[in-house]
C-alpha positions as CSV (number, residue, x, y, z in Angstrom):
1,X,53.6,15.6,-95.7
2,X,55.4,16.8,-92.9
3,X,54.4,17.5,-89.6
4,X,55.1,20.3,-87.7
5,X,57.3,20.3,-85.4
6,X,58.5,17.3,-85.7
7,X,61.8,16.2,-87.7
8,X,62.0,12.7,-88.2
9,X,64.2,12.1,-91.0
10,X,65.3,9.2,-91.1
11,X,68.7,10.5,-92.1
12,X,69.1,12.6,-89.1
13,X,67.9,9.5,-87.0
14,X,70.9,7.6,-88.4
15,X,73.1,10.2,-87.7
16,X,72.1,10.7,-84.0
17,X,72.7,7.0,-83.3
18,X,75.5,6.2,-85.3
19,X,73.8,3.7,-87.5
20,X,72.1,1.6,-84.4
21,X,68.5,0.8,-84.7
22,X,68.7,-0.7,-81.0
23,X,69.8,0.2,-77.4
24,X,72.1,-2.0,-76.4
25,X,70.8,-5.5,-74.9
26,X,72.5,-4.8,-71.5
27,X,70.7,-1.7,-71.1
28,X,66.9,-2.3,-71.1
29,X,64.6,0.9,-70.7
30,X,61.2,1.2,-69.7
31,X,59.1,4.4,-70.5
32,X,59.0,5.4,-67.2
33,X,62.6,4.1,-66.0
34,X,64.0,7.6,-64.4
35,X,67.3,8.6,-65.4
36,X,69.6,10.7,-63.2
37,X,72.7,12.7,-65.0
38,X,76.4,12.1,-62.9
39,X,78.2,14.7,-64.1
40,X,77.3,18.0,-66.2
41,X,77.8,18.2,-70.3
42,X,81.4,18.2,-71.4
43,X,82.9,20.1,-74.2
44,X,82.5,18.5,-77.9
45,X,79.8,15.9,-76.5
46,X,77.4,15.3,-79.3
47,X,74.3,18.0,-78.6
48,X,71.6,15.5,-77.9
49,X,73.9,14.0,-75.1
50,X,74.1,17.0,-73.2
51,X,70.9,18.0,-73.6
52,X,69.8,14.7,-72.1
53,X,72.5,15.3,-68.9
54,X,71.2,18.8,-68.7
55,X,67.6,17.5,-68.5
56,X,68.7,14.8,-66.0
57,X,70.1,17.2,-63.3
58,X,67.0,15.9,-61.7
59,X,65.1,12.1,-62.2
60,X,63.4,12.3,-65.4
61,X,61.2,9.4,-67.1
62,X,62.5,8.3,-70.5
63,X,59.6,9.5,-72.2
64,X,59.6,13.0,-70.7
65,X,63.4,13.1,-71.9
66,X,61.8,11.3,-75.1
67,X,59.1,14.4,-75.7
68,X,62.0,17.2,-74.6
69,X,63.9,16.3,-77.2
70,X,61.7,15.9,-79.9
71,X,62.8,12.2,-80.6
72,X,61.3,8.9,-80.8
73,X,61.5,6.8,-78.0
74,X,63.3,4.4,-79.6
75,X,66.2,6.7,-80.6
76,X,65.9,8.2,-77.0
77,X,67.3,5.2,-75.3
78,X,70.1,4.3,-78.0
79,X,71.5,7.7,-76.7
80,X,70.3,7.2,-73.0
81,X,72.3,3.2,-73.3
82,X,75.4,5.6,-74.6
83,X,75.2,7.8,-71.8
84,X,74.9,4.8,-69.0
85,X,77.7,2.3,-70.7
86,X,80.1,6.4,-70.2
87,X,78.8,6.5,-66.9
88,X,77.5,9.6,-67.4
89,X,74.0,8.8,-66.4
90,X,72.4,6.1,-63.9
91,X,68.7,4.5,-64.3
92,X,66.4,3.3,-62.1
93,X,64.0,1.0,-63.3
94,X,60.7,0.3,-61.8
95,X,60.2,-2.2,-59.5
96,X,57.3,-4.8,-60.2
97,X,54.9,-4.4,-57.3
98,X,54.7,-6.8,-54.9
99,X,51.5,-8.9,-55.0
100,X,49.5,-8.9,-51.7
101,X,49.5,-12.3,-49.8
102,X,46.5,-14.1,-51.2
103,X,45.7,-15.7,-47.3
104,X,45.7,-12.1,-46.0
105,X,43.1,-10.6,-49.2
106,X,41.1,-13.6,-48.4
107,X,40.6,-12.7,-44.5
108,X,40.5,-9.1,-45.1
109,X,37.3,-10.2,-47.4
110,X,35.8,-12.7,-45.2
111,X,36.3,-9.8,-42.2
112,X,34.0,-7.3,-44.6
113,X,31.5,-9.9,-44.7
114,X,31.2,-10.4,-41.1
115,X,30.3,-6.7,-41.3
C-alpha cells in the first residue's frame, strides 16, 4: 500500500545515491546542521542537487531540505555529503552548549535562598 505523496522506492533511492546506503564518514550531519549553497545549480547536475543548492540560497536545516524534497533523511545527506566533498555547499553544525560553571549555579542558588 502506497502512501500518498510519498515515493520511496527503493529503486529510485538507489538511483539518487548511486548505490550508497551511507553519507560519507568525513561528512557527519545532524538534523538540524544548516547548509548554505556556494554557487547556483549548473547545467546537467543531477535534479535533486540543484534543487538542494536552490533551496540553500539561504541556511536551511537538513531536515527542512529533507521534507522539501520528499526524501528520507538518510538519502538527504548522501546527496548533501556530494554536494560539500564538490564544494558546492558548506555546513554548519551545531555547537554543543556550553555547560554553566557549576561554582557559579551553586552561588546563584544559595543567593535565592538568602532571599
Amino acid at each position: 500500500m502506497s502512501r500518498p505523496g510519498r515515493d520511496d522506492s527503493p529503486d529510485r533511492l538507489y538511483m539518487l545515491t548511486g548505490g550508497r546506503s551511507r553519507a560519507d564518514s568525513a561528512h557527519r550531519f545532524d538534523l538540524v546542521t544548516l547548509v548554505v549553497a556556494e554557487c547556483a545549480p549548473a547545467p546537467g547536475m543531477q535534479s535533486e542537487h540543484a534543487a538542494i543548492l536552490r533551496m540553500c540560497d539561504r541556511p536551511a536545516a537538513v531536515v527542512e531540505i529533507a521534507a522539501e524534497l520528499r526524501l528520507p533523511v538518510n538519502i538527504t545527506k548522501i546527496l548533501l555529503s556530494d554536494l560539500l566533498t564538490a564544494g558546492r555547499v558548506s555546513a554548519r553544525h551545531p555547537r554543543a552548549a556550553a555547560l554553566p560553571d557549576p561554582q557559579i549555579l551553586e552561588q546563584v542558588l544559595v543567593g535565592l535562598r538568602n532571599l
